[in-house]
Backbone as a printed PyTorch tensor [residue, N CA C, xyz], in Angstrom:
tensor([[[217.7140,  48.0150, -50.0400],
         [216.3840,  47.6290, -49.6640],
         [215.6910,  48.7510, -48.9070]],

        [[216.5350,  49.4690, -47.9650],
         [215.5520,  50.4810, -47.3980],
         [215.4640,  51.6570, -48.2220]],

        [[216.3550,  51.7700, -48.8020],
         [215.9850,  53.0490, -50.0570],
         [214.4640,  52.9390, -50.9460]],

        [[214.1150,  51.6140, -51.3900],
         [213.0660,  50.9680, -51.6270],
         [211.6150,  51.5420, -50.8340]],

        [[211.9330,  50.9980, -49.7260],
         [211.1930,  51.0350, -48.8440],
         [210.7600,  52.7360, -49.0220]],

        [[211.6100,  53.4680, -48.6610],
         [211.9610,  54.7320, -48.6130],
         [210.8640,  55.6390, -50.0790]],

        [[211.2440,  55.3610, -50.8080],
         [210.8490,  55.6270, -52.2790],
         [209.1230,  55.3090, -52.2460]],

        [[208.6610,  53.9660, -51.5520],
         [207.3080,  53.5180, -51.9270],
         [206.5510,  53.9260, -50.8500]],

        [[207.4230,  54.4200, -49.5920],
         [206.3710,  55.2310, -48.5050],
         [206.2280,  57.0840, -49.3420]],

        [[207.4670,  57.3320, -49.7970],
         [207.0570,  58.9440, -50.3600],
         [206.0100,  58.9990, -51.6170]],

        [[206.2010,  58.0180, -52.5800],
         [204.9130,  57.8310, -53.4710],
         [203.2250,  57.7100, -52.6760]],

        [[203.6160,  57.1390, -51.5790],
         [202.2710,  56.8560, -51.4040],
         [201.4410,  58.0630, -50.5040]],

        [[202.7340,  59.0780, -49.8510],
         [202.1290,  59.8710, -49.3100],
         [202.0770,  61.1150, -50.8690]],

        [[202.7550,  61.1640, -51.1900],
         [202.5200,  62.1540, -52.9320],
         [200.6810,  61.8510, -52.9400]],

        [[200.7940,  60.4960, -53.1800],
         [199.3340,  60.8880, -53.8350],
         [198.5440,  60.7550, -52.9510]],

        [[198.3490,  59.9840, -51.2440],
         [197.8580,  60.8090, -50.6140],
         [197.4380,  62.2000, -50.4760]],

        [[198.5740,  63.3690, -50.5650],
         [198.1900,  64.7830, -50.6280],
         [197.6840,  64.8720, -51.9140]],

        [[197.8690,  64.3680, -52.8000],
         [197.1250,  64.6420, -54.1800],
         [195.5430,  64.6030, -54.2780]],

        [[195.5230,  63.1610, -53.7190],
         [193.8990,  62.9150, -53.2500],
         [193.6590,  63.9340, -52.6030]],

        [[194.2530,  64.6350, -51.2610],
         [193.0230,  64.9840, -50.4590],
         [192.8550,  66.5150, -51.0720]],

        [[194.2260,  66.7820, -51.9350],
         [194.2440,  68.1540, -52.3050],
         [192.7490,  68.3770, -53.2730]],

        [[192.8750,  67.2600, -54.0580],
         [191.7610,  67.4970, -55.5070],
         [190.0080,  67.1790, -54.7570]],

        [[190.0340,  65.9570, -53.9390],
         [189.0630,  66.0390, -52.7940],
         [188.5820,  67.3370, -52.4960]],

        [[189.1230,  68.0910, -51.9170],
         [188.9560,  69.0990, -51.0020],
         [188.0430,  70.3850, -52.3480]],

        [[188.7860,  70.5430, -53.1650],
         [188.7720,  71.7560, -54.1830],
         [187.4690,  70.9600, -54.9040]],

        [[187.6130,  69.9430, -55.2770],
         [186.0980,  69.3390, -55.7500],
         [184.9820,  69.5510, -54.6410]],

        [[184.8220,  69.1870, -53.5000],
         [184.0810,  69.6840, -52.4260],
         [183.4130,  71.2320, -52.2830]],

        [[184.6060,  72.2800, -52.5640],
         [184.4660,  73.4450, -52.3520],
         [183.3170,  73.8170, -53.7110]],

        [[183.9160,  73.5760, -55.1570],
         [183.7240,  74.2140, -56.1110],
         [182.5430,  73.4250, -57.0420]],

        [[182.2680,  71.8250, -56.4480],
         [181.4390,  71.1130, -57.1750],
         [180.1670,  71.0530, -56.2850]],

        [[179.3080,  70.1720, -56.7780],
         [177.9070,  70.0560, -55.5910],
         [178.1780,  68.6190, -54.7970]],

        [[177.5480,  69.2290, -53.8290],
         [178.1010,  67.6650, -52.8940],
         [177.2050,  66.5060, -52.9130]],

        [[177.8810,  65.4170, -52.6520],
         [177.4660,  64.0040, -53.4900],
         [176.0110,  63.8890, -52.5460]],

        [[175.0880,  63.1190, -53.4700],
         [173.7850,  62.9860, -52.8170],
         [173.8080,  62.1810, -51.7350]],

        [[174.6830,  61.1010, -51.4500],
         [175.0060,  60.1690, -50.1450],
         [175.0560,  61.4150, -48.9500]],

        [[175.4920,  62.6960, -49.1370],
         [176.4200,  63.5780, -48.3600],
         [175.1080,  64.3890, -47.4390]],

        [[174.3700,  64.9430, -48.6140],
         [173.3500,  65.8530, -48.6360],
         [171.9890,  65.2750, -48.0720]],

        [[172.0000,  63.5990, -48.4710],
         [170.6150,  62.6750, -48.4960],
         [170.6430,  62.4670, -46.9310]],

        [[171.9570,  61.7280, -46.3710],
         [172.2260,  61.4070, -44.8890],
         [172.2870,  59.5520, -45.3540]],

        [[171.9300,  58.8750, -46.3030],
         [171.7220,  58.0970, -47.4420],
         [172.2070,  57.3560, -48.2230]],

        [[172.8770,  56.2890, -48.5560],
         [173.0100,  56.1880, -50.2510],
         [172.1130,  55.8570, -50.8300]],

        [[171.8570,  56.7710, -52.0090],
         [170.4380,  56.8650, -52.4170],
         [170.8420,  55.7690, -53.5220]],

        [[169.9180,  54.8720, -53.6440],
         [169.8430,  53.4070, -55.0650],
         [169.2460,  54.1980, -56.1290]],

        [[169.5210,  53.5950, -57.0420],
         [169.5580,  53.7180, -58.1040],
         [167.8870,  53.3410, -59.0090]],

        [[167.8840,  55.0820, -58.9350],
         [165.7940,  54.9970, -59.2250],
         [165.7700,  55.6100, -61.1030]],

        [[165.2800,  54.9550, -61.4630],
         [164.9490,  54.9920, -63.1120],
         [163.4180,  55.8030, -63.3370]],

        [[163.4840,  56.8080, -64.1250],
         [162.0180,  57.8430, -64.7620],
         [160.9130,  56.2840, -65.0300]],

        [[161.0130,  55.5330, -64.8770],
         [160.2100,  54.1830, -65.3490],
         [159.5050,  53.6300, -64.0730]],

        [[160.1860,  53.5180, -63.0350],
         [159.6970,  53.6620, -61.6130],
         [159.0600,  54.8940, -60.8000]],

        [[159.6860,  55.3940, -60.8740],
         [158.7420,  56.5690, -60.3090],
         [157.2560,  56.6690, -60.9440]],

        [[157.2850,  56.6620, -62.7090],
         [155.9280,  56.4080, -63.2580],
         [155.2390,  55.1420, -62.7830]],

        [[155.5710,  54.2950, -62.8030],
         [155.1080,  53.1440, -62.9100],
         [153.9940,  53.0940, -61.3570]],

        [[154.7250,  53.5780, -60.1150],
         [153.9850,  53.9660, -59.0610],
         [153.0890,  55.2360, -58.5160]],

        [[153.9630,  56.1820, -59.7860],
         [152.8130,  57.4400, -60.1590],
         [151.0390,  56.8890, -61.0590]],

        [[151.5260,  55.9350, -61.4980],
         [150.2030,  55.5120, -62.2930],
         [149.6420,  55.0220, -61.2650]],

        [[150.1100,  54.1830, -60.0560],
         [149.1660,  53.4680, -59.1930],
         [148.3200,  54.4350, -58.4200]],

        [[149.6320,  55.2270, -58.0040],
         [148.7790,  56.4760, -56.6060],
         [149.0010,  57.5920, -57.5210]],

        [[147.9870,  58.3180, -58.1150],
         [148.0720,  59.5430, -58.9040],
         [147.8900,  60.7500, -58.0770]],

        [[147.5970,  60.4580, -56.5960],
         [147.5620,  61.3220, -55.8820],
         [148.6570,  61.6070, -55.0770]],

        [[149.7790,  61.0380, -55.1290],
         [150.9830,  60.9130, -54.3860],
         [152.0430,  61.9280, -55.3060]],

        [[152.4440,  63.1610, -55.1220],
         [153.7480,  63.6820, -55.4590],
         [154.9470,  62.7780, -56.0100]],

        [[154.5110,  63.5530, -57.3250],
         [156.4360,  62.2010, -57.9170],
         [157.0260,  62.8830, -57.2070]],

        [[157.8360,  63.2880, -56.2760],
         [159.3460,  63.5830, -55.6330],
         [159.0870,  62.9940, -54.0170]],

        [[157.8420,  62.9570, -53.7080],
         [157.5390,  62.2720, -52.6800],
         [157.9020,  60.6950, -53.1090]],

        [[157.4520,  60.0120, -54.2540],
         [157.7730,  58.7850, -54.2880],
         [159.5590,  58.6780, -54.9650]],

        [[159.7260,  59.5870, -55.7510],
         [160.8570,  59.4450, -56.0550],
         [162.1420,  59.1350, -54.8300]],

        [[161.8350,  60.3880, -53.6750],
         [162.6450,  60.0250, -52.7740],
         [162.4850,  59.2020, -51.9200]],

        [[161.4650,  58.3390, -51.8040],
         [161.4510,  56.8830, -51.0990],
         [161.4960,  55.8880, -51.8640]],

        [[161.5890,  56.0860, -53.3230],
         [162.4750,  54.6580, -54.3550],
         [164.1140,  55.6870, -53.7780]],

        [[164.4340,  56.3460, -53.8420],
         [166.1850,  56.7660, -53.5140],
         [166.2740,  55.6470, -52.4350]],

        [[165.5070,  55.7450, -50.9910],
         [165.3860,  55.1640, -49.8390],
         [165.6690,  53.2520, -49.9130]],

        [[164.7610,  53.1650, -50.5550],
         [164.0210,  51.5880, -51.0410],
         [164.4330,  51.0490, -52.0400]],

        [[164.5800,  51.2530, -52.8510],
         [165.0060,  51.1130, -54.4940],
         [163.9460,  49.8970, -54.6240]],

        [[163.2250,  49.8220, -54.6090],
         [162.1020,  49.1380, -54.8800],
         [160.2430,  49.5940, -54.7680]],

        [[160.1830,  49.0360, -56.1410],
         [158.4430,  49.9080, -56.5900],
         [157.4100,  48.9830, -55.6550]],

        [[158.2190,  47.6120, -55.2770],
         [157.3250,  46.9630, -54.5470],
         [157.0920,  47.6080, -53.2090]],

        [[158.1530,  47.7220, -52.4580],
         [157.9700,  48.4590, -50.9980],
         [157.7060,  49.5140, -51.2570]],

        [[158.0030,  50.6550, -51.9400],
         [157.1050,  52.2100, -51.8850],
         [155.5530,  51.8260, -51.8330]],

        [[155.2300,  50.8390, -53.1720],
         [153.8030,  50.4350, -53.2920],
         [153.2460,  50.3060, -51.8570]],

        [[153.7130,  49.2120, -51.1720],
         [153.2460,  48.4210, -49.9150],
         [153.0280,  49.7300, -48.7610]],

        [[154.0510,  50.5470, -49.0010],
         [154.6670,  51.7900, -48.1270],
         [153.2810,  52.8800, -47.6950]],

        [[152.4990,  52.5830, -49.0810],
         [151.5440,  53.9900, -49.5280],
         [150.0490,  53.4160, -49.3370]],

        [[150.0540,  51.6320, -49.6640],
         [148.9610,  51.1830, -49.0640],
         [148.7810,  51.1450, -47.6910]],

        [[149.9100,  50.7970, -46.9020],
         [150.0560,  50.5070, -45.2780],
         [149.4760,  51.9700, -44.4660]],

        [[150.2450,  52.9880, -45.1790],
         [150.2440,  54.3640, -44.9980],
         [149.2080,  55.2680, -45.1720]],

        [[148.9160,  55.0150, -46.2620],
         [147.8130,  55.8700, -47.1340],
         [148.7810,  57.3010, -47.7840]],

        [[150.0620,  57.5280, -47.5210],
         [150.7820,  58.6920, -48.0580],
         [152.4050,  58.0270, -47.7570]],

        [[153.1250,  59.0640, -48.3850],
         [154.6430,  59.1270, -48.3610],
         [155.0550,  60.3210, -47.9740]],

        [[155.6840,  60.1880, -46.8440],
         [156.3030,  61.7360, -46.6180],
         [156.7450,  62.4470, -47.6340]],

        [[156.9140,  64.0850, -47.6030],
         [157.6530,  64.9550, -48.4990],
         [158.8410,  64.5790, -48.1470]],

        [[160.2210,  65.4140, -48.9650],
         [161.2940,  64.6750, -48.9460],
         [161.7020,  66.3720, -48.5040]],

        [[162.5330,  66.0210, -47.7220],
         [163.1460,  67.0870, -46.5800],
         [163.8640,  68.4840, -47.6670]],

        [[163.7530,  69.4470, -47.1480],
         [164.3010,  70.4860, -48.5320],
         [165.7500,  70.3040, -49.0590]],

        [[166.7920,  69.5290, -48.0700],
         [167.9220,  69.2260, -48.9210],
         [167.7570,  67.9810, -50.5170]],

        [[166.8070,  67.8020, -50.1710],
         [166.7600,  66.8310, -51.5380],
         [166.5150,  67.5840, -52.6320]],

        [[166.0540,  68.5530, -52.6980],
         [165.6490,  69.2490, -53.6610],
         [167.1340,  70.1690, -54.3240]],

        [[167.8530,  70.0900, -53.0050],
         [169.1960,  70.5430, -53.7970],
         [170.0930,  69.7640, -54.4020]],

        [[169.7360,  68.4510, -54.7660],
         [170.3340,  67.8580, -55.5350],
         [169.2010,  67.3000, -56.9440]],

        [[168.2850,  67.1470, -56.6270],
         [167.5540,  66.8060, -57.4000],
         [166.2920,  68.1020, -57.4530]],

        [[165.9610,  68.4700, -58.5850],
         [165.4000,  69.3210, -59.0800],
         [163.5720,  69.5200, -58.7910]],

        [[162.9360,  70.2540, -58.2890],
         [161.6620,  69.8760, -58.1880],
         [160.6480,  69.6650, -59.6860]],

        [[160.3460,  69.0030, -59.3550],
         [159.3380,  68.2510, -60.6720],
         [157.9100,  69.0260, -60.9880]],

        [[157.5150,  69.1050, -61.7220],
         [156.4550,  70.0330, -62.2020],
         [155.1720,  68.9710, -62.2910]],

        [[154.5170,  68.9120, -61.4510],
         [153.2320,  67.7400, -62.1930],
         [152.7720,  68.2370, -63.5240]],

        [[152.2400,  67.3240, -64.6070],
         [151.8810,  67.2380, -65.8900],
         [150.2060,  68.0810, -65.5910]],

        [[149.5940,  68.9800, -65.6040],
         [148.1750,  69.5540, -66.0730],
         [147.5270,  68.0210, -66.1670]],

        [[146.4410,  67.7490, -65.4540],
         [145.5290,  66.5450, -65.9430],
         [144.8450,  67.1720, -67.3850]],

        [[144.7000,  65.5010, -68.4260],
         [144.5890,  66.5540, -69.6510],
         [142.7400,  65.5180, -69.2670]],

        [[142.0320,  66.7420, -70.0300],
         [140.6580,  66.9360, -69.7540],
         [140.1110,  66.9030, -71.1880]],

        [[139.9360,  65.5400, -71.2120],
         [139.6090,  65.3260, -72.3910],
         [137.8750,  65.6850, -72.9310]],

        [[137.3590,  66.3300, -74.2590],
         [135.8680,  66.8160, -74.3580],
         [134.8780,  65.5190, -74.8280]],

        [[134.3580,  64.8440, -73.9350],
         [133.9550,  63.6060, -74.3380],
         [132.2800,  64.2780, -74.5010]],

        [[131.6320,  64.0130, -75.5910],
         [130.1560,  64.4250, -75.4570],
         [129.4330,  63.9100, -75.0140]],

        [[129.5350,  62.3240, -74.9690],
         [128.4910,  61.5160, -73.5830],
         [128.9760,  62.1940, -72.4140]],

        [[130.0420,  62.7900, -71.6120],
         [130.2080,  63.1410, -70.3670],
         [129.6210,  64.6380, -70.1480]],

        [[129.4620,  65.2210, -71.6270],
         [128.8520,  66.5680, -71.7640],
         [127.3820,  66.5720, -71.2330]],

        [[127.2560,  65.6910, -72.3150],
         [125.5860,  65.2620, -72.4620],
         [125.1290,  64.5610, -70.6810]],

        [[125.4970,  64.3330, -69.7690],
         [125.7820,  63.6210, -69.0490],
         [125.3010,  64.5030, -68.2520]],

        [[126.2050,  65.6830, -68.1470],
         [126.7170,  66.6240, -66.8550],
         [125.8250,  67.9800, -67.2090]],

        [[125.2560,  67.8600, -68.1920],
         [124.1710,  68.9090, -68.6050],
         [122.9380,  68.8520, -68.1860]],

        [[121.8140,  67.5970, -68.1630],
         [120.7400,  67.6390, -67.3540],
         [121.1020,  67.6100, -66.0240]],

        [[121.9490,  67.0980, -65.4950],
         [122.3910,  67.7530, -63.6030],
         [122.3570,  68.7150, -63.6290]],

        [[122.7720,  69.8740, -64.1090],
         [122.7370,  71.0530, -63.7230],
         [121.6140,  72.0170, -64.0160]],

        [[120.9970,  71.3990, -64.7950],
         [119.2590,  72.0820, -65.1210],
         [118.6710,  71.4100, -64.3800]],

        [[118.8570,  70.2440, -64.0650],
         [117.7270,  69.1300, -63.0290],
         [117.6050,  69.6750, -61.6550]],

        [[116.4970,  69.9490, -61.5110],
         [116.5860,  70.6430, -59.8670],
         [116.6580,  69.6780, -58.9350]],

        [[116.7990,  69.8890, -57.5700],
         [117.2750,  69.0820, -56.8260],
         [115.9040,  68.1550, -56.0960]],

        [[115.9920,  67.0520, -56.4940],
         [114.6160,  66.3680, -55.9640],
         [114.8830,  66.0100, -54.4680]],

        [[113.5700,  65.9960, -53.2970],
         [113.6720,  65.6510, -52.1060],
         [112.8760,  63.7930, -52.0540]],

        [[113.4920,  63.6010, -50.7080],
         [112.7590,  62.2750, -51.0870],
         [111.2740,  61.6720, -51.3840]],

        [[110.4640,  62.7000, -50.9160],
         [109.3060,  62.6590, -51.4630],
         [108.9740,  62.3060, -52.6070]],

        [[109.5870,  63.1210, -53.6420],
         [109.2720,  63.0520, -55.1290],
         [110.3970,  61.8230, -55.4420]],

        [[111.3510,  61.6410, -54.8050],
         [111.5970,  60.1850, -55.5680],
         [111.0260,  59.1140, -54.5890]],

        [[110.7220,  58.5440, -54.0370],
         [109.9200,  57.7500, -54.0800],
         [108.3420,  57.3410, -54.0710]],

        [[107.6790,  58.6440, -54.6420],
         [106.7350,  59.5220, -55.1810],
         [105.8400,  59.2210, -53.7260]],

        [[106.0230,  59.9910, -52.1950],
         [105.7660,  59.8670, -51.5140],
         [104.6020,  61.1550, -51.5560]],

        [[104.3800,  62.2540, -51.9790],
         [103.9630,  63.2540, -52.2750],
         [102.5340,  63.2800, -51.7490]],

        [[102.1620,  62.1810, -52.1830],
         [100.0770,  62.1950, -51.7390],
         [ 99.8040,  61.8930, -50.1410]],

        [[101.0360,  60.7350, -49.9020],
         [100.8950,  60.4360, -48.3200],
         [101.1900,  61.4360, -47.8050]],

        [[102.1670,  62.7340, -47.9100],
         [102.8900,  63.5890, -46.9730],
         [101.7110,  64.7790, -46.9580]],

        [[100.8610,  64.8500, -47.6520],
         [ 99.6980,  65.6220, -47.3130],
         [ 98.9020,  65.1670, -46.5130]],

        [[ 98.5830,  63.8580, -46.1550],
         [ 97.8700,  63.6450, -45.3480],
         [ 98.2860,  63.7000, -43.8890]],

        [[ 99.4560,  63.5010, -43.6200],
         [ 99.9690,  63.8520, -42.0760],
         [ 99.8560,  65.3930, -42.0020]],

        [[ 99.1760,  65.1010, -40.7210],
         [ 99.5870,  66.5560, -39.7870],
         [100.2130,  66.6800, -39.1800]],

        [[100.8940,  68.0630, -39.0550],
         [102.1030,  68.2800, -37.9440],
         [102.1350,  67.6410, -36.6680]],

        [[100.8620,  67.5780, -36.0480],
         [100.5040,  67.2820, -34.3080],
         [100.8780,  65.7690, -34.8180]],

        [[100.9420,  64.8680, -35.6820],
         [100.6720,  63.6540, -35.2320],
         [102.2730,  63.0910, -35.0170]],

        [[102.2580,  61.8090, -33.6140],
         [103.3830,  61.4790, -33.0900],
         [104.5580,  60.4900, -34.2220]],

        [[105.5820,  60.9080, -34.7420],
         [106.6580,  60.2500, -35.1920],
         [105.6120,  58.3490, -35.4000]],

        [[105.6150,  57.8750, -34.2470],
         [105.5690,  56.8230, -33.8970],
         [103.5970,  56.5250, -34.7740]],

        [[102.9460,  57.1020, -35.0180],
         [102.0470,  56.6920, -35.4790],
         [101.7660,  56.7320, -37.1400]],

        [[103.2550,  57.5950, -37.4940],
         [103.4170,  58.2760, -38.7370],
         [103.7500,  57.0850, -39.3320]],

        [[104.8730,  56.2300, -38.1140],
         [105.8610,  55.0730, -38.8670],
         [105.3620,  53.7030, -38.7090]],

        [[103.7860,  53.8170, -37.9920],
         [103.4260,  52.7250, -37.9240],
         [103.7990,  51.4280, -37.0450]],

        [[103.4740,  49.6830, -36.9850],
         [103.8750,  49.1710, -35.8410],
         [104.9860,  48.4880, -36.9600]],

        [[105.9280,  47.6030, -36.2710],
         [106.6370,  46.7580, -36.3080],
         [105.8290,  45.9520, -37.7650]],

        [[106.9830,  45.6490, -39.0750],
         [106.0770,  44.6540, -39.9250],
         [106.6090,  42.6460, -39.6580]],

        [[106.8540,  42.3200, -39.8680],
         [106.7060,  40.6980, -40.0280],
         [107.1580,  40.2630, -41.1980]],

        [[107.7510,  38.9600, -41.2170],
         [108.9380,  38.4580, -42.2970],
         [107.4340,  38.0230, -42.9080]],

        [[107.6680,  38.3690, -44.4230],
         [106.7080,  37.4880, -45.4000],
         [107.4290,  36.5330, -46.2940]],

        [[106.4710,  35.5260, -46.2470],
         [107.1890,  34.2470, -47.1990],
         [107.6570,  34.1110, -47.9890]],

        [[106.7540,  34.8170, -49.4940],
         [107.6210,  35.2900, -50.6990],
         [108.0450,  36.5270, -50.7600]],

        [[108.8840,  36.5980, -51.8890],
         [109.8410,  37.7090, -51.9390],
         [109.4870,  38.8580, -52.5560]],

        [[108.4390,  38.4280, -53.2360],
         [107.6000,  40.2240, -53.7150],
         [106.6280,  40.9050, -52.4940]],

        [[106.2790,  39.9000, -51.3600],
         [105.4540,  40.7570, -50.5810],
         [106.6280,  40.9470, -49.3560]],

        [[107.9160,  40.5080, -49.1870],
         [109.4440,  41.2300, -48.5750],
         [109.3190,  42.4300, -48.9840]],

        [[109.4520,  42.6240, -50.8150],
         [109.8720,  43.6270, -51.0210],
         [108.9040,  45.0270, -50.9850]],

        [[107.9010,  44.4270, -50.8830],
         [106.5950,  45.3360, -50.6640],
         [106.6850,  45.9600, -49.6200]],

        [[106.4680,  45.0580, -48.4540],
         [106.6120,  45.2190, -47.3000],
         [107.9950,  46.3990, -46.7470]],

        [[108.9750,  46.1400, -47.8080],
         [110.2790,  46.2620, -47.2100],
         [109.8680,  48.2160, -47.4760]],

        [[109.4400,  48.2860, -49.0080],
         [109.1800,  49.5840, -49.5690],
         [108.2220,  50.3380, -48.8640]],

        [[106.9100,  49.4810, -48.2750],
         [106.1190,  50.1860, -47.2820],
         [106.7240,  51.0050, -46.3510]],

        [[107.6320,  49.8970, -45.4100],
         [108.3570,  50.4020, -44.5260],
         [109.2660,  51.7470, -44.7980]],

        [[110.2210,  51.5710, -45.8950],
         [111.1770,  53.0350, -45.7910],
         [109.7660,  54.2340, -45.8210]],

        [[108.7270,  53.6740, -46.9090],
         [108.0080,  54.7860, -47.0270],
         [107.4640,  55.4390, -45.5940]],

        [[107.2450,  54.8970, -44.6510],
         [106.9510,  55.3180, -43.6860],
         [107.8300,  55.9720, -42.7200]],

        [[108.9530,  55.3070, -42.6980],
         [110.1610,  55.9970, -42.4500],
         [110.7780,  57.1550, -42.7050]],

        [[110.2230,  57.5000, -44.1470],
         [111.0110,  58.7390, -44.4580],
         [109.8060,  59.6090, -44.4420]],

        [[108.3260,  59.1490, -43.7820],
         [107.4460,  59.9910, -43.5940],
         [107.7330,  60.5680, -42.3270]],

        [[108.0020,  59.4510, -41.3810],
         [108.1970,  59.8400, -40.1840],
         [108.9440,  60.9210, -40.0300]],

        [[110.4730,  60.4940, -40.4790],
         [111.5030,  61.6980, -40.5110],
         [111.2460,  63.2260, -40.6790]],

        [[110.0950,  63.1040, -41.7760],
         [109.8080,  64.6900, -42.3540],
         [108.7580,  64.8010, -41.4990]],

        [[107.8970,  64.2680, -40.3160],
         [107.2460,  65.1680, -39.7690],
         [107.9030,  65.3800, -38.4450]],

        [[109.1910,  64.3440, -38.1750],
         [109.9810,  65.3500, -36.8730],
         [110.4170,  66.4360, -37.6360]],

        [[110.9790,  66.3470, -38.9210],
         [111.3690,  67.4630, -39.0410],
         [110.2460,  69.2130, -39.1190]],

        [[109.3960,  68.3180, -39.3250],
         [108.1580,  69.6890, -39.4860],
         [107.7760,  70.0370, -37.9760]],

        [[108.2630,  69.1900, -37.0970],
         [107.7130,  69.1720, -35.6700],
         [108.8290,  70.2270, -35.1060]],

        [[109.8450,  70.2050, -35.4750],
         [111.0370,  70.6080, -34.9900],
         [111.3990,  72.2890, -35.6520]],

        [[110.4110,  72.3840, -37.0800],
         [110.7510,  73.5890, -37.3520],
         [109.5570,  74.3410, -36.9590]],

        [[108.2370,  73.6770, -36.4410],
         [107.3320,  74.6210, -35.8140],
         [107.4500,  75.4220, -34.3660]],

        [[108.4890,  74.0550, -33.5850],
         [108.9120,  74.3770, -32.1050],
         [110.2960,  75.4100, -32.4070]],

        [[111.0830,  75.4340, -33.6300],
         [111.7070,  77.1020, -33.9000],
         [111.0780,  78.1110, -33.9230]],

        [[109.8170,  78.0060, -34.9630],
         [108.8570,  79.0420, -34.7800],
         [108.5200,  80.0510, -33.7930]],

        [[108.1100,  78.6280, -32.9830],
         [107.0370,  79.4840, -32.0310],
         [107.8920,  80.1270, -30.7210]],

        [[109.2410,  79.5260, -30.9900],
         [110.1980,  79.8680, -29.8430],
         [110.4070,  81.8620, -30.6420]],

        [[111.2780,  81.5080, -32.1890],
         [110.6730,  82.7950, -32.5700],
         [110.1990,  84.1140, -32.5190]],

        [[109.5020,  83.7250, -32.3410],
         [107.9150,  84.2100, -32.4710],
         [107.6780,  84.9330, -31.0190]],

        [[107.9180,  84.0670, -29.8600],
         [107.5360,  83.8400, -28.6350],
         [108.1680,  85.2290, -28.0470]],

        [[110.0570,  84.9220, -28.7700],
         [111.0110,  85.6840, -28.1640],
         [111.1760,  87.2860, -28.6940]],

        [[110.1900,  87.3360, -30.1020],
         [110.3740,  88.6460, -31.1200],
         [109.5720,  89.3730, -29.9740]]])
């Protein structure tokens, strides 16, 4: 019986040293396990997830989300992760030594001719001020520089009953408003002037 005994303690230290021998030489000569390198055990993340939350946030780095599905293993919490957040950390430079850095895809730029046709009078269209769009043009000649903000913009108007003389009313008002504005601003570039002027 103790010979037994004897026999099944030396087997077990045999492959003890066997293990730690082949352990050791795998360690040295192989790459070390991502649990090792991560600090981690990283779950088990599929090219299907990472897209699937690359389509949501297209502005988020796949290896940024990749290594917080390693973290999470779930597209629901990264999701929740990036709304709560507004971003996902980068993933620390040892990750990259196990996992490879990823190349983003070129956005493909497709030649659509309505978007041509589109983006072509903007760039010949000169830049209108608010005057000419809300064809303020005839009133802004009639103010003079000297006159006060406050007489430009007129008094206080009053709720009207129906809704076309609201909206009248309402349009009077900006119009006066954005008269006002442009003669502080004309007020403000004459008092550069004359400072200017004063100091040449």
């Amino acid at each position: 019986m103790g010979e037994i005994v004897n026999v099944i303690v030396a087997v077990a230290v045999v492959i003890l040293v066997v293990r730690w021998a082949t352990s050791g030489s795998k360690a040295e000569s192989g790459a070390p396990s991502p649990s090792a390198v991560l600090g981690f055990r990283p779950k088990n993340v599929t090219p299907e997830m990472v897209e699937t939350v690359h389509n949501m946030f297209p502005d988020i780095p796949s290896d940024n989300i990749r290594y917080d599905l390693l973290r999470t293993g779930s597209v629901e919490v990264t999701s929740n992760k990036i709304i709560e957040r507004g971003f996902l950390p980068a993933p620390p430079p040892a990750y990259y030594t196990v996992y490879p850095r990823t190349t983003e895809p070129p956005a493909h730029v497709t030649s659509n001719p309505t978007s041509n046709a589109a983006a072509g009078p903007s760039k010949t269209k000169k830049t209108e001020n608010l005057l000419t769009r809300y064809n303020l043009e005839a009133l802004a000649t009639g103010t003079s520089i000297g006159a006060a903000p406050e007489e430009v913009g007129g008094k206080p108007t009053v709720w009207e009953d129906s809704p076309e003389k609201r909206e009248a009313n309402l349009r009077e008002r900006k119009a006066r408003m954005i008269l006002a504005a442009r003669e502080r601003l004309l007020a403000q570039q004459a008092k550069e002037k004359e400072k200017q002027a004063g100091s040449a």
